[in-house]
C-alpha positions as CSV (number, residue, x, y, z in Angstrom):
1,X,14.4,-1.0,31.0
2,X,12.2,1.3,33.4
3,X,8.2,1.7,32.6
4,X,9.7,5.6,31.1
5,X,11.6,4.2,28.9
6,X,9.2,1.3,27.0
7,X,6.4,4.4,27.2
8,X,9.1,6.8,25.3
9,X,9.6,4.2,23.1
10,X,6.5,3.4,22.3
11,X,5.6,6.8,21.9
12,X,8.1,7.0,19.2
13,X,7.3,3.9,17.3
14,X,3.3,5.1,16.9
15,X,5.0,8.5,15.9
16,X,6.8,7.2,13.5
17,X,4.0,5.1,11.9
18,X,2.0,8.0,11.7
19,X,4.6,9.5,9.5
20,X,4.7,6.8,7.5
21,X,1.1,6.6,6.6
22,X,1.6,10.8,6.0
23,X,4.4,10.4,3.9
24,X,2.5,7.2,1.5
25,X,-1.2,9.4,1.8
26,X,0.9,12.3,0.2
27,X,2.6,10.2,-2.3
28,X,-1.2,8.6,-3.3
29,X,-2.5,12.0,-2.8
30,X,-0.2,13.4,-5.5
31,X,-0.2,10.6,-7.7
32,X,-4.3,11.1,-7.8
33,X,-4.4,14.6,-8.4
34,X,-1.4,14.0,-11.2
35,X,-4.1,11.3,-12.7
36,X,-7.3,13.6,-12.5
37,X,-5.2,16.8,-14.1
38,X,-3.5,14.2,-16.8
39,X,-7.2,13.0,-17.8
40,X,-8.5,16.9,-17.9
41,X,-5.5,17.9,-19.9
42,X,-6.8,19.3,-23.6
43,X,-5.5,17.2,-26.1
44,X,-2.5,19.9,-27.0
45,X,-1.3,19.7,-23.3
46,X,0.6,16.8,-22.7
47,X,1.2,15.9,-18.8
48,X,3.5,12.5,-18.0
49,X,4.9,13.0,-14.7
50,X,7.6,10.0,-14.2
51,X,7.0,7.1,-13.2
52,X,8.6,6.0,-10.0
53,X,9.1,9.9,-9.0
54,X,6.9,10.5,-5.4
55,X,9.1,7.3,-4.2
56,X,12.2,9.0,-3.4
57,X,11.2,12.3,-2.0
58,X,11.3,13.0,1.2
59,X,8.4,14.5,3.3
60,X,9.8,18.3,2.9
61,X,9.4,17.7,-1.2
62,X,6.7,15.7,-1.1
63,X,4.9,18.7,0.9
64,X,6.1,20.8,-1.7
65,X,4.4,18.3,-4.8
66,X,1.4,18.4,-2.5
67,X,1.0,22.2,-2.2
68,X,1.2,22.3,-6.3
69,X,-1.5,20.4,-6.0
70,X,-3.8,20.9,-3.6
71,X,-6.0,24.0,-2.5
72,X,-5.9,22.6,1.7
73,X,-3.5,25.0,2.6
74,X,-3.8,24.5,6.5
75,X,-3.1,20.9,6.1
76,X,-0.3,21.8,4.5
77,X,0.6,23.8,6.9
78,X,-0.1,21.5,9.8
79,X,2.0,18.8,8.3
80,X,5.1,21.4,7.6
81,X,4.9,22.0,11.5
82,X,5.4,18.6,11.9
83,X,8.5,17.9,9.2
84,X,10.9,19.0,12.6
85,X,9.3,16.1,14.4
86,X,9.7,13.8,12.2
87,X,13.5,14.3,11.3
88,X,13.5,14.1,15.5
89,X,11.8,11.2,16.0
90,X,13.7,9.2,12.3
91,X,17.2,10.3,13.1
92,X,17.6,11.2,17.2
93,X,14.5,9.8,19.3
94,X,16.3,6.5,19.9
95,X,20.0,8.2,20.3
96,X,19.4,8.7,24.8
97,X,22.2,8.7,27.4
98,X,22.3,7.2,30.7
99,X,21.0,10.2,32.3
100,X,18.3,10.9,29.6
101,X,16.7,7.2,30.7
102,X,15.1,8.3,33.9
103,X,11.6,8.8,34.2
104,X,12.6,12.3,35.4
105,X,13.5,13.0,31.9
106,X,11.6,11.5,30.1
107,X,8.3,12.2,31.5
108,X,8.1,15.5,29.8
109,X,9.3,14.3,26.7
110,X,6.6,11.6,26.4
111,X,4.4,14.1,27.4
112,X,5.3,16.2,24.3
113,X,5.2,13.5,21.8
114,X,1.7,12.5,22.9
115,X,0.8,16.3,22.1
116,X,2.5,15.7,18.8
117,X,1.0,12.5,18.0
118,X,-2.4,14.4,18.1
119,X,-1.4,16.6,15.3
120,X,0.0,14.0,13.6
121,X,-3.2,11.6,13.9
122,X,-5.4,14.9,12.7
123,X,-3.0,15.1,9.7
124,X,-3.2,11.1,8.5
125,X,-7.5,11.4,9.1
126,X,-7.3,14.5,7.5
127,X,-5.5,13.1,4.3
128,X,-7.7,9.9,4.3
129,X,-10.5,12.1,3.8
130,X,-8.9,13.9,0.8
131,X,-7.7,10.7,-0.9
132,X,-11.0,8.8,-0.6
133,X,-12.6,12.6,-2.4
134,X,-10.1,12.0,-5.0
135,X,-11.1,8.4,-5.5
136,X,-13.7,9.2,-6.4
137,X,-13.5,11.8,-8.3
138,X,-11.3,9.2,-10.5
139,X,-14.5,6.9,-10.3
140,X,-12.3,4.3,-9.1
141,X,-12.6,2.1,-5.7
142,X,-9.6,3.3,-2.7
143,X,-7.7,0.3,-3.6
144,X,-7.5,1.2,-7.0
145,X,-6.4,5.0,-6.3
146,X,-4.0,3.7,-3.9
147,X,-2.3,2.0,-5.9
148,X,-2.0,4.9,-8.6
149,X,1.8,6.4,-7.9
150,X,1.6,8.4,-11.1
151,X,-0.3,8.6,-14.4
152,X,0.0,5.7,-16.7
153,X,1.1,7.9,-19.3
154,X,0.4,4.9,-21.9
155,X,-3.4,5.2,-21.0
């Protein structure tokens, strides 16, 4: 394999991870704000989201959980911009011909996904930041919040 093609790679595999971490900061993100909203709820509101429910979704639904949620519309936004990417770079990145494998081709294309790694980055610090508000808005450590998928509905 040519120097293009491990750098292409490479850039793909850190893209990837990124979207990851977005897609489990999301989930926790949710499952926090489900917690804070279940423990504000009047006593003649009841609010038991299912257990098990943010695990499935993909990234398009989970935005949409997230925007029911949260008042960060850019980030939102900025993370909606990136939903194309990331179907790219799960189901297609890896998918190259012969004559895609040359460092004439993908120069540009690493070039891009650097530009989109960026966003992406800026997306997963911004989301850090908003779970570690919620944390402790819950009074509870990070560890503890992360590990909150949903309410406890028994609590």
């Amino acid at each position: 394999m040519n120097d293009s093609v491990h750098r292409y790679r490479d850039a793909i595999n850190a893209l990837l991870l990124d979207f990851q971490w977005i897609e489990e900061l999301l989930r926790i993100i949710i499952g926090c704000s489900y917690e804070i909203l279940r423990r504000s709820a009047p006593p003649e509101v009841t609010f038991k989201p299912k257990k098990g429910e943010l695990q499935s979704k993909s990234l398009g639904r989970l935005l949409e959980k997230y925007a029911e949620v949260s008042r960060n519309g850019s980030l939102h936004n900025d993370i909606k911009e990136l939903v194309h990417e990331r179907n790219f770079c799960a189901h297609n990145a890896f998918v190259l011909t012969v004559e895609e494998q040359t460092a004439e081709s993908l120069e540009p294309e690493i070039s891009r996904l650097e530009a989109v790694r960026t966003k992406s980055q800026k997306c997963v610090y911004a989301l850090q930041g908003e779970f570690k508000a919620l944390a402790s808005a819950l009074h509870e450590s990070p560890v503890q919040a992360a590990n909150r998928e949903a309410p406890d509905v028994n609590a």
